[in-house]
KELOMAR-166977 format. One line per field, with one value per residue (C-alpha): x, y, z. Coordinates in Angstrom, 1 decimal, always signed. Example, Ala and Ser with C-alpha at 12.3 -4.5 7.8 and 13.67 -1.06 7.14 Angstrom:
<pts>
u c(+12.3,+13.7)
v c(-4.5,-1.1)
w c(+7.8,+7.1)
</pts>
This chain:
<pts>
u c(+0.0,+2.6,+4.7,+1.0,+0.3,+4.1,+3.1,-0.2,+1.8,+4.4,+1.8,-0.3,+3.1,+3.8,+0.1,+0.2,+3.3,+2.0,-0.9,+1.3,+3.3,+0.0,-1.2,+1.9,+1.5,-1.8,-0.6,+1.7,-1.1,-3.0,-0.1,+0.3,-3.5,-3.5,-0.6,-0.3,+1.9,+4.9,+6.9,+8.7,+12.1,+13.7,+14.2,+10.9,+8.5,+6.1,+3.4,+3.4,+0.4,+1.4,+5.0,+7.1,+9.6,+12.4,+13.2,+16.8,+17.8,+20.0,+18.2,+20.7,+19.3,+15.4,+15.5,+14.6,+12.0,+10.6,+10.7,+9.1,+6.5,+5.5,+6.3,+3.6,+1.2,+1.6,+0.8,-2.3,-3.2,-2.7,-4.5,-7.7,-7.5,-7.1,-10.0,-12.1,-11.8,-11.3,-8.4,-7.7,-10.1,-9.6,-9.1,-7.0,-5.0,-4.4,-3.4,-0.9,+0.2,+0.5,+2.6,+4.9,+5.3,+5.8,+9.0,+10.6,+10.4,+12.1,+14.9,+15.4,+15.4,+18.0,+20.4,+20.1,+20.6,+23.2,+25.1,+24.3,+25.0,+28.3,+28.8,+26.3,+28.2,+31.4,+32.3,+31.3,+32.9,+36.3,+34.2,+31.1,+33.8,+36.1,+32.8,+31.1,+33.8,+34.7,+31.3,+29.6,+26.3,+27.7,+29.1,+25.4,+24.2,+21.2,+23.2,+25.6,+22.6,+21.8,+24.3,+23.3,+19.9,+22.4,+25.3,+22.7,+20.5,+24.1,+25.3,+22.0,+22.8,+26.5,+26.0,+23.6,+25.9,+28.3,+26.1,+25.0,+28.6,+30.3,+28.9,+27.3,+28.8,+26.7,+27.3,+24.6,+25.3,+23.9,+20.1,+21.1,+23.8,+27.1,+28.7,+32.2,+35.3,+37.3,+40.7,+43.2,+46.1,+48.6,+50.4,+48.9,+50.8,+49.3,+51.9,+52.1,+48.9,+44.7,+42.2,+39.3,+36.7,+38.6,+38.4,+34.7,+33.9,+31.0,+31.7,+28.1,+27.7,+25.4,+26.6,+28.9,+31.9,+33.3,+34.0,+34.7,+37.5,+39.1,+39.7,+41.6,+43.7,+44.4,+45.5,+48.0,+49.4,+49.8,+51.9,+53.4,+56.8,+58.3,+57.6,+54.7,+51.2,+49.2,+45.5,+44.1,+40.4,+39.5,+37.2,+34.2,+32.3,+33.2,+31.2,+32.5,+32.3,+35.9,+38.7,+42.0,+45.1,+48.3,+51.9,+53.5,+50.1,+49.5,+46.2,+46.3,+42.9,+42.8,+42.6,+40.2,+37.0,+37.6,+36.2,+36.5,+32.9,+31.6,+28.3,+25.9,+24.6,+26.3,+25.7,+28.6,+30.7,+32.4,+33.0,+36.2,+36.8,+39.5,+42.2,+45.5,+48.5,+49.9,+46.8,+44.0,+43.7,+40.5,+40.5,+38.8,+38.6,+35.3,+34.7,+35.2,+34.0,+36.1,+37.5,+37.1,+40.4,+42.7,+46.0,+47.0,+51.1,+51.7,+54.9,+54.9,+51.5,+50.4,+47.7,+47.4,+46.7,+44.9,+41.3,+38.6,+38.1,+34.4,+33.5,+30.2,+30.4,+26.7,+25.6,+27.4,+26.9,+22.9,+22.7,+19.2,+19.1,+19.8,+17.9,+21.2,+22.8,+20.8,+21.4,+22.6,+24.9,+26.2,+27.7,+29.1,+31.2,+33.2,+32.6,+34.8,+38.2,+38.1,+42.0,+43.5,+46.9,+47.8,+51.7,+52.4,+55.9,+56.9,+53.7,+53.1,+49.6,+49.8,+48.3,+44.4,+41.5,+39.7,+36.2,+33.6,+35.3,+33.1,+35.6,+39.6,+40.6,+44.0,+45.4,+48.8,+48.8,+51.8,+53.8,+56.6,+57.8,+54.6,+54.8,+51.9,+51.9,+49.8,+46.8,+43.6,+41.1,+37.5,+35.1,+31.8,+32.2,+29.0,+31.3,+31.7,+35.4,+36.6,+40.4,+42.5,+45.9,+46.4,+49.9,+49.2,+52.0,+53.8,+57.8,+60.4,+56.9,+55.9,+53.0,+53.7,+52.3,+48.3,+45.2,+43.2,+39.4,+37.6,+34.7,+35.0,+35.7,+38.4,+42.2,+43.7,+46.4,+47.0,+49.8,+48.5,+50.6,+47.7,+45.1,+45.4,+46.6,+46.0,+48.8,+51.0,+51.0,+51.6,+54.3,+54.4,+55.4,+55.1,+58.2,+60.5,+57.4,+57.6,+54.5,+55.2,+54.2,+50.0,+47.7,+44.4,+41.0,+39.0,+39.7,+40.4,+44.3,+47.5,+47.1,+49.7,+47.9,+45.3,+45.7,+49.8,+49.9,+53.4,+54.8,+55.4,+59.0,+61.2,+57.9,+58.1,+55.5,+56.8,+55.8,+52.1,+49.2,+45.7,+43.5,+40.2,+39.4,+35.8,+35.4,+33.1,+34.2,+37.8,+40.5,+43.3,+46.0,+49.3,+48.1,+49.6,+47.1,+46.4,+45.4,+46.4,+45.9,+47.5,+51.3,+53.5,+56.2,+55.9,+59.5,+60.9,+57.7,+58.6,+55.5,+57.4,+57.1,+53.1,+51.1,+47.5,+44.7,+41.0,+42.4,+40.8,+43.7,+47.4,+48.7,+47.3,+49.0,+47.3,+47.1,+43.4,+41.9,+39.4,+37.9,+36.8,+39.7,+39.4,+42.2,+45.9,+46.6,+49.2,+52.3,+53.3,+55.4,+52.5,+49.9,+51.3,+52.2,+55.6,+55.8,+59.1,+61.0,+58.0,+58.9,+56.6,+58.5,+58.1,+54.2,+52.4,+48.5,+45.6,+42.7,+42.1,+38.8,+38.9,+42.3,+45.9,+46.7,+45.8,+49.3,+48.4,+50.6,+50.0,+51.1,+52.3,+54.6,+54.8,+55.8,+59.6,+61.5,+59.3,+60.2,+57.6,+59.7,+59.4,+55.0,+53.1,+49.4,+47.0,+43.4,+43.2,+40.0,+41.0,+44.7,+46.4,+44.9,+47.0,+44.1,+41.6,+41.9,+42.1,+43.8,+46.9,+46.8,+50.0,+49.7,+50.6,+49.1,+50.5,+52.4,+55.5,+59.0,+60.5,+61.7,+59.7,+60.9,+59.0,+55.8,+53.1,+50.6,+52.8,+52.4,+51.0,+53.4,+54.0,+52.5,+55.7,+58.5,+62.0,+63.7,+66.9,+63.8,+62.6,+63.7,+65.1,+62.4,+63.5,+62.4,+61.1,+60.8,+58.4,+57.0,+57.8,+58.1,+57.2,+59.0,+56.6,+58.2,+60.5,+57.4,+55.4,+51.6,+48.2,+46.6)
v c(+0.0,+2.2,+2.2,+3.4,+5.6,+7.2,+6.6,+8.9,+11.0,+12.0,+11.9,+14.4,+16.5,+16.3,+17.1,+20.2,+21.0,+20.8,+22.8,+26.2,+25.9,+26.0,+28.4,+30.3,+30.0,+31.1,+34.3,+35.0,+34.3,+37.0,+39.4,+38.7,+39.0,+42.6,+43.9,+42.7,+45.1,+44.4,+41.3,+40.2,+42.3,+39.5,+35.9,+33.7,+31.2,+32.3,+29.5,+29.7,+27.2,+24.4,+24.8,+26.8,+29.6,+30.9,+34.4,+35.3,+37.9,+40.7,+42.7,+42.4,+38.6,+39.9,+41.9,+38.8,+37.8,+41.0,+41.3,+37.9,+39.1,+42.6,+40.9,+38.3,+41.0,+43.7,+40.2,+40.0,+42.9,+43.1,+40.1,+41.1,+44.5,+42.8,+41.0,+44.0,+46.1,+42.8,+43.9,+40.9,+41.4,+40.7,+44.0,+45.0,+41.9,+43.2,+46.7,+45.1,+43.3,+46.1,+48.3,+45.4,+45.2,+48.5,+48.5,+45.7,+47.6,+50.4,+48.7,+46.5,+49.9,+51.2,+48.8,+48.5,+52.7,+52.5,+49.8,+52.0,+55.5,+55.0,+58.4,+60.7,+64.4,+65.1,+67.7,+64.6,+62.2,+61.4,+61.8,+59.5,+56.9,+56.9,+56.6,+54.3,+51.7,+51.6,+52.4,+49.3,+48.7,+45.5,+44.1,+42.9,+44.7,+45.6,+47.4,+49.4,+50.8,+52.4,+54.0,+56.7,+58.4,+58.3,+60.1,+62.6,+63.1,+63.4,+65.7,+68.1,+68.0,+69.0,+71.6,+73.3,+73.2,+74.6,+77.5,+78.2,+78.1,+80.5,+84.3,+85.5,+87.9,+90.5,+91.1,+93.7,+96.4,+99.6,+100.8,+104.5,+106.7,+106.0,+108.2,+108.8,+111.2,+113.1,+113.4,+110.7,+110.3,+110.7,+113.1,+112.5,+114.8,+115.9,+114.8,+111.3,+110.4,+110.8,+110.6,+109.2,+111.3,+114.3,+112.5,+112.6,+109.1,+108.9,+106.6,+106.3,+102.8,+103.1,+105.1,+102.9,+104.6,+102.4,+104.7,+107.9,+105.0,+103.9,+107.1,+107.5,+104.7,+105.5,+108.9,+107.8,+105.6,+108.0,+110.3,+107.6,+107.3,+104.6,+106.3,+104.7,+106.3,+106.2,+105.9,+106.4,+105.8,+107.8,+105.7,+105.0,+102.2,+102.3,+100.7,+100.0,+96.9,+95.4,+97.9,+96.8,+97.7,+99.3,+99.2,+101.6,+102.2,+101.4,+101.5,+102.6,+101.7,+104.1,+102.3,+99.7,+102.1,+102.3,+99.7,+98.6,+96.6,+94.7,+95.8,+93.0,+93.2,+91.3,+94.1,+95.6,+92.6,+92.1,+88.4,+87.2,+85.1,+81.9,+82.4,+79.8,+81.3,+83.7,+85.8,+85.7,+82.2,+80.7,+77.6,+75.5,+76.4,+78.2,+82.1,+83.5,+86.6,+89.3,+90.1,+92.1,+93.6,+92.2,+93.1,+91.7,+91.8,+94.9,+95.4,+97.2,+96.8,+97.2,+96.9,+97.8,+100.3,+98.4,+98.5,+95.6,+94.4,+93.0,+90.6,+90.4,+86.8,+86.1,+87.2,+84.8,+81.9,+82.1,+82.9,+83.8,+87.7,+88.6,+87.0,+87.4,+84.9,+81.9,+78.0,+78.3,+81.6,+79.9,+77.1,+79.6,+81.5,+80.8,+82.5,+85.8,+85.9,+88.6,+89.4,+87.6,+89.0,+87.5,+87.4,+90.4,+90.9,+92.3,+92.3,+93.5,+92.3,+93.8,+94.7,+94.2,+92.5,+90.2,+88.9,+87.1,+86.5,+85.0,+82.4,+82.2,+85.5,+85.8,+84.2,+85.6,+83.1,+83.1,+85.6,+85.9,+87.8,+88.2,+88.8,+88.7,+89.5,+90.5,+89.7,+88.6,+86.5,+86.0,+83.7,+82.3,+78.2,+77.0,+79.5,+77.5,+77.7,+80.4,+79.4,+81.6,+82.1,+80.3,+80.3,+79.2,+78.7,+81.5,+81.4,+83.6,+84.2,+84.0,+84.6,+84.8,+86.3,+85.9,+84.8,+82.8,+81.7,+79.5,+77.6,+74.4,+72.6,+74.7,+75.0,+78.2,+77.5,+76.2,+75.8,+74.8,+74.7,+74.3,+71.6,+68.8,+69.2,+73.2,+73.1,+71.1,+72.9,+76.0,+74.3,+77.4,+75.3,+76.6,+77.1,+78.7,+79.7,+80.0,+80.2,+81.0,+81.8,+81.4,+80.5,+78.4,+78.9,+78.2,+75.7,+72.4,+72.5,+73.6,+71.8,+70.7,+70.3,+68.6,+71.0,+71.0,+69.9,+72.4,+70.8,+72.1,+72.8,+73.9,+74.6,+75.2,+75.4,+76.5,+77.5,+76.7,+76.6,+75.0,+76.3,+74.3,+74.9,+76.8,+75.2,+72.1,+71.0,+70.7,+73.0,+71.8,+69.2,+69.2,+67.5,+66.7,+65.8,+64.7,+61.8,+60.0,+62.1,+65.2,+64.7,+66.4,+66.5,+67.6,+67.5,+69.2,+70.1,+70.6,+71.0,+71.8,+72.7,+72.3,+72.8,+72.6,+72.0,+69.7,+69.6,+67.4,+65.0,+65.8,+64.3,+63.9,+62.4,+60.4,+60.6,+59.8,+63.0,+62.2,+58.6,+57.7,+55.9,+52.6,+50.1,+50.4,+53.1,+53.1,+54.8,+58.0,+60.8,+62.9,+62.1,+60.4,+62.0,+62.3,+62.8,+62.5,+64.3,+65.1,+65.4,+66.2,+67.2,+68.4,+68.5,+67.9,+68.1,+67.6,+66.5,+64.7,+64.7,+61.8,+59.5,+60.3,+60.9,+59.2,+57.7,+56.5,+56.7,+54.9,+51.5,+52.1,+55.2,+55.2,+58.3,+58.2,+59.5,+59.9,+61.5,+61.6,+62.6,+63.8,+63.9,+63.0,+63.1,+62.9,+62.0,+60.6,+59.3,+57.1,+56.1,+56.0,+54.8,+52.7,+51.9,+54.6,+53.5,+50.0,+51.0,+51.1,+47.8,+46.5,+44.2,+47.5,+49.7,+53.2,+53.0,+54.9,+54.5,+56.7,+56.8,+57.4,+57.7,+58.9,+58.7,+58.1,+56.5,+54.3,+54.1,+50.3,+47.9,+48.1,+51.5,+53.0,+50.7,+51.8,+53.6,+51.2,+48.6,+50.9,+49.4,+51.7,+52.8,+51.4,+53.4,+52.3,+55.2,+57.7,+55.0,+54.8,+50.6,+50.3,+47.8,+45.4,+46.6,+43.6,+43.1,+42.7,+44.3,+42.8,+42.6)
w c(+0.0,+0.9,-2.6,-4.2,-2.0,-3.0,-6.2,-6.3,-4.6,-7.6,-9.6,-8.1,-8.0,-11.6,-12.1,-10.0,-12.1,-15.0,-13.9,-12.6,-16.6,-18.1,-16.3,-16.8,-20.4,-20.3,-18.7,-21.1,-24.0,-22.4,-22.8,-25.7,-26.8,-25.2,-26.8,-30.3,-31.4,-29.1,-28.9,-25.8,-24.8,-22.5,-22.9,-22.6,-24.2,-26.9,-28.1,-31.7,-33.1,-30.9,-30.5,-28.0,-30.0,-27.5,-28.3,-28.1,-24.8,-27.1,-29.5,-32.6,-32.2,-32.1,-34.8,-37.3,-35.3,-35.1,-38.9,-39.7,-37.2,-38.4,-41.9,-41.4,-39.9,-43.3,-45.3,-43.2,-43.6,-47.4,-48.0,-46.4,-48.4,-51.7,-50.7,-49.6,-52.9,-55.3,-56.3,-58.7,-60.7,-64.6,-65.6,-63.1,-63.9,-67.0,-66.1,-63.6,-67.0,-69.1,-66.7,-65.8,-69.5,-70.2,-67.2,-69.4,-72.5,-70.8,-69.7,-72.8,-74.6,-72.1,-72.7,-75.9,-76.2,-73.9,-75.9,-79.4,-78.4,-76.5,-74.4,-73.3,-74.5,-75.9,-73.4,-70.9,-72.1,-69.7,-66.4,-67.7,-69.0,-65.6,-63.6,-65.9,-66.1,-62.1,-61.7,-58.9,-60.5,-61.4,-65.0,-66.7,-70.0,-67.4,-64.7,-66.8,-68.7,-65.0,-65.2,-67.7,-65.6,-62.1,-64.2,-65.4,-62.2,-60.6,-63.0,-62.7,-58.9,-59.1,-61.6,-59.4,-56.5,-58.5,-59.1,-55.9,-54.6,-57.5,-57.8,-60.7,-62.6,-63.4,-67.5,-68.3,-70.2,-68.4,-68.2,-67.2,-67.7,-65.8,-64.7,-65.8,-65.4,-68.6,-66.8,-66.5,-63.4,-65.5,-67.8,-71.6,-73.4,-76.6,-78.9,-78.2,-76.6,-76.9,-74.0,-75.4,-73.6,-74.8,-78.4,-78.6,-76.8,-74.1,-71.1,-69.7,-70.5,-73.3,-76.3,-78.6,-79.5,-82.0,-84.3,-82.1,-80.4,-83.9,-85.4,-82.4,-82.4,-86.1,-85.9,-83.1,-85.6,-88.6,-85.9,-84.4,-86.7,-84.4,-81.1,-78.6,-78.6,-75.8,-75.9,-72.6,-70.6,-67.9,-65.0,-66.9,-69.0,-72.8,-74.7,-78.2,-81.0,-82.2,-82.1,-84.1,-82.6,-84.5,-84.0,-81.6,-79.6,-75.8,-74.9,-70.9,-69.1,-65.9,-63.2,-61.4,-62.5,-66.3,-68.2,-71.7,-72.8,-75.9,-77.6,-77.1,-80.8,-83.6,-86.4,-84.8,-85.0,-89.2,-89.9,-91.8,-94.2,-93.4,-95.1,-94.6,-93.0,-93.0,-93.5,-90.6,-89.5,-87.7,-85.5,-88.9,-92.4,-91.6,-91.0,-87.5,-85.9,-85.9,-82.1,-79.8,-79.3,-82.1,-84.3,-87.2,-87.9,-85.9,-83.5,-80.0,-79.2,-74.9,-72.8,-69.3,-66.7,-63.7,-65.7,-67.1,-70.5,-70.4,-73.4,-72.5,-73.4,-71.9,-75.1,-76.9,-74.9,-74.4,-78.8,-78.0,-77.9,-81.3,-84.5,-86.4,-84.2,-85.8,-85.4,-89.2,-88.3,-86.1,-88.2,-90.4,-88.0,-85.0,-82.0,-81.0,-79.1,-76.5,-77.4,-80.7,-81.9,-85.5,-86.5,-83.7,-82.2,-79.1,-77.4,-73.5,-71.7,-67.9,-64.8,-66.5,-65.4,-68.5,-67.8,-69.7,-73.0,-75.4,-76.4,-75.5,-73.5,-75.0,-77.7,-79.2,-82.5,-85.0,-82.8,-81.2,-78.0,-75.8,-72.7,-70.2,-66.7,-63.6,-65.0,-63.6,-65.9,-64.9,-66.5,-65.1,-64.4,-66.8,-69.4,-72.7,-74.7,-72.6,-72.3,-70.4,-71.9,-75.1,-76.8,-80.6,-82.5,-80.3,-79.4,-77.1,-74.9,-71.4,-68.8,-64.8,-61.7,-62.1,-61.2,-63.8,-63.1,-66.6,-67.4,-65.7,-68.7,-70.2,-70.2,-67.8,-70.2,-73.5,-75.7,-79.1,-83.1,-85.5,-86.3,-88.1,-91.8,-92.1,-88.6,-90.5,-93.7,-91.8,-90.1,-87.2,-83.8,-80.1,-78.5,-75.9,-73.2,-69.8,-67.9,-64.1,-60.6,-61.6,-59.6,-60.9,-59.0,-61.8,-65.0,-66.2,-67.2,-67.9,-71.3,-74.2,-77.0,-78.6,-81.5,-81.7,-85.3,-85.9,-82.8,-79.4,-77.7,-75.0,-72.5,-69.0,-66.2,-63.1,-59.5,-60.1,-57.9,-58.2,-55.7,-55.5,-52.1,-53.1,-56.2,-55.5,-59.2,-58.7,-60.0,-62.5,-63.9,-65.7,-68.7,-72.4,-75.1,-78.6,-80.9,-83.8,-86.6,-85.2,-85.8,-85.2,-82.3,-78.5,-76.7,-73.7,-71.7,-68.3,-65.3,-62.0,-58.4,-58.5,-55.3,-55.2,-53.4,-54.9,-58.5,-60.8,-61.5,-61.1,-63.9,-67.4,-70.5,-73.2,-76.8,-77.4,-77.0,-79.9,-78.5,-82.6,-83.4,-81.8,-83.2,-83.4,-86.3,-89.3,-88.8,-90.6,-90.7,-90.8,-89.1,-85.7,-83.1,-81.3,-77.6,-75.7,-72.9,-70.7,-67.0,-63.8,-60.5,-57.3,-57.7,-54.1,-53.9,-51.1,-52.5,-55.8,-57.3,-60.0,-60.5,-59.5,-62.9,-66.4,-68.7,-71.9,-74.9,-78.6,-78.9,-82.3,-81.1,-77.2,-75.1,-74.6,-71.8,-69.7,-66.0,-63.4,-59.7,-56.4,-57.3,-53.9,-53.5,-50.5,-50.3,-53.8,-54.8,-57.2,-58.2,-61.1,-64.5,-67.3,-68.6,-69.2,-73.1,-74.3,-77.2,-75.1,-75.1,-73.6,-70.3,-68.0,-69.7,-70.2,-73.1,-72.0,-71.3,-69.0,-65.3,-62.1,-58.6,-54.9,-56.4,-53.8,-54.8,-56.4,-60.3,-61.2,-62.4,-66.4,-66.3,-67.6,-68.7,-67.9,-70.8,-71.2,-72.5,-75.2,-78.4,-81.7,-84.3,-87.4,-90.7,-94.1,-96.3,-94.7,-92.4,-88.9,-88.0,-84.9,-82.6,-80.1,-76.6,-74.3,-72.5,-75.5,-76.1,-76.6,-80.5)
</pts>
């Protein structure tokens, strides 16, 4: 009796135990049911159905179970929705049909665009391809063609940034009379110099004294008999269409108050002719309008005198305020230089402020002995073609000690020989220039090239300084550029003791500047071009907004002698490219021979190939064979 009597005893015991964990359970139900909302925050029992689910104590480990459970409750919830309106109905079916149809189409048509039309815009071209290729929206035919609304919605977005952070320059010509002075600060004898106001001319801003100005400058001539001329303006705003300078004249523009500014009206502004060299030259065999301030083989020519030359390039760029101006006008004549000096000698540009030029500021072009100084160029950053300095087939010239601000997208400054076969048959090279102690706030480059067709020479940048501290677009590179096609010879370009701040690249040298060619080109003296002896040292920059720097010579006639030394760059987004263009298709890319030492980042291996490994060119008549490198190239 006694051992079933202990049993009934542990068996009422497991049945009262039994009874406190259901009851326990039931508790917990009841939470539950109250709040069914919230899941538990500590580590207990839930009955799920007819199974027990532990929840984990820490919250990193809820957070799945919290998911499947609001997860589950949205499906719910959906479900008895669909229901309630009858959603799934036929015809709703079909709509559901038709707009998932209508997605596929769109991005079969995307790709298929994207696959056909290559790059978005010329002027776009080198950013969409460096972001497009290391781009991570994956390798498929479906993600790349992504690619093209993000680059666009991100280029909308950065533009207007760009905007908001730049000032506006205020181009208009005036709606009242200025006011403006007819005495000058200093001594303008009568012999040897005019004052314009004195002359006849009105500086209020609104009467055009084109002709009133141009008599002027040609009387000082007739008396000039080898002796300088001055022609000076008092403070005041000029307004006047193109004005051709003569030998022996310096036009003096009194001060920071006296300013020289375009008409806004193209019946003021003669078109010429092309004509080959040496007679007025354009940048094509097409007509160009006529510039603003421009000489054509004249010697001891100056400008100065601490004033503004305004091109009123707004009018220009927008092509909308004049019905002259038309689409088809515009195809017929190239847009005007600001300051274009043709086959001039001995040429002084100083202590003047140049603003909104409609195209390049200054370009001295087939002369020789310019020199250029204290000068501070202005152009808005949306500003199209408005180079700053441009050296065209110039010699025995320099520039130092300014400020340069361009469009976003142009060259601060370029040294350029001619285009193609018209820079060839002029045969006119660049050479013996010296551009020092500048500082960049505003523009693409200090640019070799692309149109260098008569060759370039004995070039030297020195003591330069990219400041892109409040420019979100990024502020300069050292760059050498052209393509197959070109010819001609660039040798001895030296870019030195660079300091800079947000620049756009460092370093820049590749020889596909035009991206139609696509496969390895023959070889000729004409048409390929040479590049050889280009050295970067001492060049230190903070801040780099796309790669390191870009090397890319032709396969069929790599760069030579190539010296990159002493170049160190911090906070680099992206390092260097070899292999921006596969048609420098050797296994390191780069194309080069050359020599490179304390280069941080460190240059990829192959990149450049040491000098002692480049092989002699061997000739058959006019035709350059080239030689496959040691290391041997792709194709």
């Amino acid at each position: 009796m006694s051992s079933t009597s202990d049993k009934l005893a542990v068996l009422s015991a497991k049945l009262d135990d039994l009874a406190s964990k259901a009851n326990s359970i039931r508790h917990e139900r009841k939470k539950q049911s109250a709040k069914p909302d919230e899941l538990p925050t500590t580590s207990t029992s839930v009955l799920r159905g007819r199974r027990l689910t532990h929840v984990p104590d820490t919250p990193l480990q809820r957070i799945p179970y919290h998911l499947k459970y609001h997860a589950q409750r949205f499906a719910g919830f959906m479900a008895i929705k669909l229901r309630e309106f009858r959603v799934l109905d036929r015809s709703v079916k079909m709509i559901v049909l038709f707009v998932l149809g209508f997605f596929l189409f769109v991005g079969v048509f995307a790709v298929r665009g994207h696959e056909e039309r290559g790059y978005i815009h010329n002027d776009e071209r080198e950013e969409y391809q460096e972001e497009y290729d290391s781009s991570e929206f994956g390798d498929s035919r479906f993600h790349k063609a992504l690619f093209h609304p993000v680059f666009h919605a991100r280029q909308v977005v950065d533009s207007m940034k760009t905007n908001f952070a730049r000032d506006k320059f205020e181009s208009s010509h005036a709606t009242e009379k200025h006011p403006y002075s007819t005495k000058v600060s200093f001594e303008c004898p009568v012999l040897s110099c005019v004052n314009v106001a004195l002359a006849g001319a009105v500086g209020d801003g609104m009467t055009v004294n084109t002709e009133t100005i141009q008599n002027a400058l040609d009387s000082l001539t007739m008396k000039a008999q080898g002796r300088t001329q001055t022609l000076a303006f008092p403070p005041g705003r000029w307004l006047t269409g193109p004005l051709e300078l003569k030998s022996n004249v310096k036009i003096v523009l009194d001060g920071p108050r006296s300013f020289l500014e375009a008409v806004k009206s193209t019946d003021l502004w003669p078109i010429d002719d092309w004509k080959e060299h040496p007679s007025l030259p354009s940048d094509d065999p097409t007509p160009i309008f006529r510039a603003f301030i421009h000489a054509y083989n004249q010697t001891n020519i100056e400008i100065s005198g601490g004033g503004t030359i305004n091109g009123h390039g707004d009018f220009w760029w927008d092509r909308k305020t004049d019905q002259k101006y038309s689409p088809s006008m515009r195809k017929k004549a190239h847009v005007p230089n600001l300051v274009h000096l043709v086959g001039c000698s001995d040429v002084k540009i100083e202590n003047i402020v140049l603003t909104n030029s409609p195209h390049f500021t200054v370009r001295p072009q087939y002369c020789n002995k310019v020199s250029v100084s204290r000068i501070h160029i202005s152009n808005p950053a949306n500003s199209p073609g408005t180079n700053g300095v441009v050296f065209d087939s110039t010699s025995n010239s320099f520039l130092r000690d300014s400020f340069i601000t361009t469009g976003d997208k142009e060259d601060a400054v370029a040294i350029k020989s001619g285009k193609d076969y018209h820079g060839r048959k002029a045969n006119v090279p660049s050479k013996n220039i010296r551009v020092e102690h500048v500082t960049i706030l505003g523009g693409h480059a200090l640019s070799v090239g692309s149109e260098m067709s008569g060759g370039v020479s004995n070039i030297i940048f020195s003591d330069i300084t990219f400041d892109g501290r409040n420019n979100k677009f990024g502020v300069g590179s050292a760059r050498v550029k052209t393509m197959r096609g070109r010819g001609g010879v660039v040798d001895q370009i030296t870019f030195q003791n660079i300091r800079g701040w947000n620049a756009l690249y460092a370093l820049e040298l590749y020889e596909y500047y035009s991206k139609q060619d696509t496969n390895v080109g023959p070889v000729s003296r004409e048409e390929t071009p040479i590049v050889k002896n280009i050295n970067f040292k001492n060049v230190h920059i903070e801040g780099i907004k796309r790669y390191a720097g870009v090397i890319a010579g032709l396969p069929e006639m790599a760069v030579s002698n190539l010296v990159i030394e002493n170049v160190h760059l911090t906070n680099v987004h992206k390092g260097w490219n070899c292999h921006k263009f596969k048609e420098c298709n050797w296994p390191g890319g780069g194309c080069s021979y050359g020599k490179v030492s304390d280069v941080k980042p460190e240059l990829p291996d192959g990149c450049v190939l040491d000098q002692s490994m480049m092989p002699h060119r061997q000739t058959v008549g006019d035709l350059w064979t080239p030689v496959v490198p040691r290391t041997g190239f792709l194709g």
